[in-house]
C-alpha positions as CSV (number, residue, x, y, z in Angstrom):
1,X,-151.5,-36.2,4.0
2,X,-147.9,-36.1,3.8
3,X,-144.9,-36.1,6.0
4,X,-143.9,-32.9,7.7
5,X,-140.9,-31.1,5.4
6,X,-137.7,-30.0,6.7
7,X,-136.3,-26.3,5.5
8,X,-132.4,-27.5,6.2
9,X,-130.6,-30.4,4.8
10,X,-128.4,-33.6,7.1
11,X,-125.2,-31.8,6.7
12,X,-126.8,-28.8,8.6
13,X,-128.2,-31.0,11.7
14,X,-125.0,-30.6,13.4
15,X,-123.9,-31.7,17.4
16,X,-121.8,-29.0,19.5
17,X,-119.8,-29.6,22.5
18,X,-119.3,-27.0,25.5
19,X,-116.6,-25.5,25.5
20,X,-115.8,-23.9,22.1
21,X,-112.2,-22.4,21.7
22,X,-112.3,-20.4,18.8
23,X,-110.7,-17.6,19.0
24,X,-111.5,-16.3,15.4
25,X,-114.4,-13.4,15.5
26,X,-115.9,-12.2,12.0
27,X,-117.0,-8.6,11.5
28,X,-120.2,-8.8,12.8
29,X,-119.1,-10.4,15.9
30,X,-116.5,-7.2,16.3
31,X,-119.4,-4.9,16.2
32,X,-121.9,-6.9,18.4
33,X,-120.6,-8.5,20.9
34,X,-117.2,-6.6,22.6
35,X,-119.1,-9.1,25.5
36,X,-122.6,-10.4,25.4
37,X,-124.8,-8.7,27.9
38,X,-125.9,-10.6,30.9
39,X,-128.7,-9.1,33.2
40,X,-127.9,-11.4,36.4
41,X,-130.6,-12.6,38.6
42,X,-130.5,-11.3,41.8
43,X,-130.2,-14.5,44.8
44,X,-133.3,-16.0,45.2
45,X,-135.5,-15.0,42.7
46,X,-136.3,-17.7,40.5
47,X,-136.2,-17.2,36.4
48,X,-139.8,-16.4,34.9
49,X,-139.0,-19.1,32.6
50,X,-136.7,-21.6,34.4
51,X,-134.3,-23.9,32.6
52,X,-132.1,-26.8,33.2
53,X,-129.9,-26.3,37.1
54,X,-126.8,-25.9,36.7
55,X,-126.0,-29.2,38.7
56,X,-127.6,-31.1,35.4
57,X,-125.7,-28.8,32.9
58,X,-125.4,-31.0,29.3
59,X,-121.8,-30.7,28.0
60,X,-122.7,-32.2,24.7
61,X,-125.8,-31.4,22.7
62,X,-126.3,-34.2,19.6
63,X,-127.6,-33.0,16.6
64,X,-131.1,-31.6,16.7
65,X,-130.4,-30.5,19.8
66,X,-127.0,-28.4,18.8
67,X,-129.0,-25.3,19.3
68,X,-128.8,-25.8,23.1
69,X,-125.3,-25.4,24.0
70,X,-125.7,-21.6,23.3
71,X,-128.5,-21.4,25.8
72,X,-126.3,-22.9,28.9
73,X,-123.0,-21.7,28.1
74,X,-123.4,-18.6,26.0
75,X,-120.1,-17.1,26.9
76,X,-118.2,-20.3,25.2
77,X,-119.1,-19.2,21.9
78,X,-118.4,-16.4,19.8
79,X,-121.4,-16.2,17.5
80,X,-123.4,-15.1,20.8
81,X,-123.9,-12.0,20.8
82,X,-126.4,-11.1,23.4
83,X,-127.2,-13.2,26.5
84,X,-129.9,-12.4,29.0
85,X,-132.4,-14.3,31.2
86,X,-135.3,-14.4,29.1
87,X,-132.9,-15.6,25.5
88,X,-129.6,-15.5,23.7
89,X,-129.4,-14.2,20.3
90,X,-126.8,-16.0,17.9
91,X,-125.7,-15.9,14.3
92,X,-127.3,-18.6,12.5
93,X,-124.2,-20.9,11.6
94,X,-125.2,-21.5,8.1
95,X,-127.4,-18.2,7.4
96,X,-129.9,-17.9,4.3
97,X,-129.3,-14.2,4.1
98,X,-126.3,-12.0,4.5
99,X,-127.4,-11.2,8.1
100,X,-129.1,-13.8,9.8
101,X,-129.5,-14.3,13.6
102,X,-131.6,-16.5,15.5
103,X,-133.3,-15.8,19.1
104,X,-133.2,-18.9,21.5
105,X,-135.6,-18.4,24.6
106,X,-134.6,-19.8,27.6
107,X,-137.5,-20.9,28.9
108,X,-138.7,-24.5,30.3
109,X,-140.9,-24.7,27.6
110,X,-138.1,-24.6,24.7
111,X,-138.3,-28.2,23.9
112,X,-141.6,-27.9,22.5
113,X,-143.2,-27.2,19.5
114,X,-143.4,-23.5,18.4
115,X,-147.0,-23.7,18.0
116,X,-147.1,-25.0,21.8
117,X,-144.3,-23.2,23.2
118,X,-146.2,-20.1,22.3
119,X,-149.4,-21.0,23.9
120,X,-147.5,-19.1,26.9
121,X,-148.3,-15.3,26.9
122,X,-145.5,-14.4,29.2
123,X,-142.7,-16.7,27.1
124,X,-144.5,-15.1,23.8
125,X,-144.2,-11.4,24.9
126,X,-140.6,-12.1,26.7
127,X,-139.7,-13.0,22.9
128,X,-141.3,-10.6,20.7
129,X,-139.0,-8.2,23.0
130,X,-136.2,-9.8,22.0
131,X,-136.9,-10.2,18.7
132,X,-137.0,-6.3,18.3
133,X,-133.7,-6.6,19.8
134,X,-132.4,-8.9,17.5
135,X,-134.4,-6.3,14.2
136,X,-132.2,-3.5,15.9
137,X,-128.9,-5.4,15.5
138,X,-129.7,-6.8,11.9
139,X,-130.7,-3.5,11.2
140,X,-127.4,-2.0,12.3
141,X,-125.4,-4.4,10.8
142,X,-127.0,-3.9,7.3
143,X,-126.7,-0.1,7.6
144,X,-122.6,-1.1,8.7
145,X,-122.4,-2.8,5.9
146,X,-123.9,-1.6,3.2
147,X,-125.0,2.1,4.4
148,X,-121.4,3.7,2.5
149,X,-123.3,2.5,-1.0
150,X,-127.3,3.7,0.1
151,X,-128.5,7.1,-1.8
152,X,-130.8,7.4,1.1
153,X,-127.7,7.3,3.8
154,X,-125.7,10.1,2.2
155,X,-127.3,13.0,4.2
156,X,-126.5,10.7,7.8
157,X,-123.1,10.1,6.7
158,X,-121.8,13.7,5.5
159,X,-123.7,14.8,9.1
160,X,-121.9,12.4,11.1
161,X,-118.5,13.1,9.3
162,X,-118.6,16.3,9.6
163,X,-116.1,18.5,11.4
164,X,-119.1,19.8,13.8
165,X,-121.5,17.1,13.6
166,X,-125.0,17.6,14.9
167,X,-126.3,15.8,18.2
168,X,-128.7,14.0,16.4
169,X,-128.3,12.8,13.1
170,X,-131.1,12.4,10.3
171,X,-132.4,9.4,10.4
172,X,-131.5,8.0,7.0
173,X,-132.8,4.9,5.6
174,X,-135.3,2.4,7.4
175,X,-133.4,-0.5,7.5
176,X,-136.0,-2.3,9.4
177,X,-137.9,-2.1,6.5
178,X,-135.3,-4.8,5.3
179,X,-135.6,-7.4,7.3
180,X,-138.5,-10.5,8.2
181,X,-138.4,-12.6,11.2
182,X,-140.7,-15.8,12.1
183,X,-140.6,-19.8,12.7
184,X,-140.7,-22.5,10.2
185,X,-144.0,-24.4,10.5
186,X,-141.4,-27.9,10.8
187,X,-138.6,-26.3,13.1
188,X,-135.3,-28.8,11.6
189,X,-133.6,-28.4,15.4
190,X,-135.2,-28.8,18.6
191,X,-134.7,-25.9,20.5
192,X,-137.6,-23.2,19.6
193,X,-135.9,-20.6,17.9
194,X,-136.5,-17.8,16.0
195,X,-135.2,-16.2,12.2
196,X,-134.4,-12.5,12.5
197,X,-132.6,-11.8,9.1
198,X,-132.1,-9.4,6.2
199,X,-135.0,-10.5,3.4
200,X,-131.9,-9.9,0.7
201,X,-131.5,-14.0,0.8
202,X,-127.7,-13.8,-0.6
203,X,-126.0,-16.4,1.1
204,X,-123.4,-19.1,0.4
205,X,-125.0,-21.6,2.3
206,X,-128.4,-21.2,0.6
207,X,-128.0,-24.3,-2.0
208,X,-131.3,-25.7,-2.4
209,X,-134.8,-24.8,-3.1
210,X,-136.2,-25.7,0.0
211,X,-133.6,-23.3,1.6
212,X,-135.2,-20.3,-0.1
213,X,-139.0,-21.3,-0.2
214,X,-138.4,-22.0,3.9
215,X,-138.4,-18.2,4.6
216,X,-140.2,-17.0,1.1
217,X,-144.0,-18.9,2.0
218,X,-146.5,-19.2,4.5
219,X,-143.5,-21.7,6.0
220,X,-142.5,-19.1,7.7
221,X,-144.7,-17.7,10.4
222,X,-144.2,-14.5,12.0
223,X,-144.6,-14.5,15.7
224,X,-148.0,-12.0,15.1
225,X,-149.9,-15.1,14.4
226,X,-149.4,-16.6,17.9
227,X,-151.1,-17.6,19.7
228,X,-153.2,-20.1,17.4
229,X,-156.2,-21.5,18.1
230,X,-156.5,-25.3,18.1
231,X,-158.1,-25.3,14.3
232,X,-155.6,-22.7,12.9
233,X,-154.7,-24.2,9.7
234,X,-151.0,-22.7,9.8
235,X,-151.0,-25.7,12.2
236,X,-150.9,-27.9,9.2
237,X,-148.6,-25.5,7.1
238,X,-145.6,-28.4,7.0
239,X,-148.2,-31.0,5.5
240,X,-148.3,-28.6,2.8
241,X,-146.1,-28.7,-0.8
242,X,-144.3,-25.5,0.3
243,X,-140.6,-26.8,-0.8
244,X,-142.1,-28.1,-4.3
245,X,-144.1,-24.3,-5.6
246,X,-141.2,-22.2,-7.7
247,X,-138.8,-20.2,-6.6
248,X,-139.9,-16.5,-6.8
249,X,-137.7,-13.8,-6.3
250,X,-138.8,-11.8,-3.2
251,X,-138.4,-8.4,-4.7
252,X,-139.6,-8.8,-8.5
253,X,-141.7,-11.5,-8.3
254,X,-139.7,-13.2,-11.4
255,X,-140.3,-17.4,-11.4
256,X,-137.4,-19.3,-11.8
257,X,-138.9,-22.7,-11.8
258,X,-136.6,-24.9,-9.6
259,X,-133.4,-23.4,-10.9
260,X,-131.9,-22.2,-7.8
261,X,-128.4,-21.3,-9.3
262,X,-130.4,-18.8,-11.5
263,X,-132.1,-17.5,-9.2
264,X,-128.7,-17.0,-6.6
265,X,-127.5,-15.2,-9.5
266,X,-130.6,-13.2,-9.7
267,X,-130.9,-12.6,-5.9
268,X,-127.1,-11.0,-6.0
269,X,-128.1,-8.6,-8.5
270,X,-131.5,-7.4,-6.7
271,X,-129.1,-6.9,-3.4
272,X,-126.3,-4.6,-5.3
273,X,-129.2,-2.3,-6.4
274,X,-131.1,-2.2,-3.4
275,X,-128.7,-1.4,-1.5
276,X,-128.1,1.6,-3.5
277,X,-131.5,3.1,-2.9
């Protein structure tokens, strides 16, 4: 059997240090996060999944741990953009899509293994919450962004332009419909976290095969397979050849071997007509 595979390459294992001073805020953090929200506890009641005190607060998170510093300083950084007690949801700093957010539970149990981590009922159903949170702000960014160009947004927008616009407005296009969410069998960072992004996969930052076929096989699982029983044999998904099988484009099923260039190419083209429909 081989060795567990990684979906994300050395140079995106990276350290963070509390506090961040960036002042610069793209145009999704504009729309989402004017502040991220923050449901205080009230004194005396304890977390239902307690973290590190705030006496032992970490100022400096290494590496595979670099996902951490969002969870006990969320306010230092600006690709937060919602913060409550159960998880804070971030913009994945080198996204495989054009919208791509992760949700980082809180919980005591964060260090562990997905496939552990969600032995908890309570921790899984806190998350599957916020993970429709984080589909409703995907959703919302896609439809910002590329709603204008959508044949199926026209009747929303002339409505909502309108001189007399109605109170509610037709619903439009389904941008849920546009999105997948899950865990890598072979999480690359230690803190659990979760993918909530656009399935479009047009990104910069998406260089290598491994990158693609990470979110595009059974690599990814969505959270409706937890929890798994001891024998699940998604438990054995990162022994598999996942980042070796072609790359496949997602919409039209067209193989492009292992030529990933093609197939960015390809996967720019499929996003500028479906966003038209």
């Amino acid at each position: 059997m081989g060795a567990p595979q990684e979906a994300i390459t050395e140079d995106e294992i990276v350290g963070m240090e509390l506090p961040n001073t960036t002042n610069s805020k793209n145009a999704f953090t504009e729309l989402m996060s004017k502040k991220p929200i923050d449901h205080q506890k009230s004194p005396g009641k304890s977390d239902k999944h307690a973290g590190s005190s705030k006496s032992k607060t970490k100022t400096s998170f290494d590496r595979r741990d670099g996902l951490g510093v969002y969870t006990v300083d969320p306010y230092a950084y600006d690709r937060v953009l919602f913060n409550n007690e159960n998880a804070v949801i971030i913009q994945d700093m080198f996204p495989k899509s054009s919208v791509h957010l992760l949700v980082l539970p809180k919980s005591e149990r964060n260090l562990l293994h997905p496939f552990d981590a969600f032995e908890d009922p309570q921790l899984l159903a806190d998350i599957k919450v916020e993970v429709e949170r984080a589909k409703q702000m995907v959703a919302s960014e896609l439809r910002r962004k590329y709603g204008q160009f959508s044949k199926s947004e026209q009747a929303r927008i002339q409505a909502r332009d309108a001189d007399d616009p109605p109170e509610v407005l037709p619903e439009g296009r389904d941008w849920m419909k546009e999105i997948i969410t899950g865990i890598h069998a072979v999480p690359s960072m230690n803190h659990l976290h979760v993918h909530v992004m656009s399935r479009d996969m047009v990104s910069d930052c998406l260089t290598r095969s491994a990158h693609y076929n990470s979110f595009q096989t059974s690599f990814l699982v969505p959270l409706e397979k937890f929890p798994l029983a001891k024998d699940d044999p998604i438990r054995r998904l990162g022994q598999g050849p996942w980042h070796t099988v072609d790359l496949v484009c997602w919409r039209c099923k067209k193989n492009f071997g292992n030529r990933v260039t093609k197939l960015k190419a390809h996967l720019a083209q499929e996003l500028d007509q479906s966003k038209r429909e």
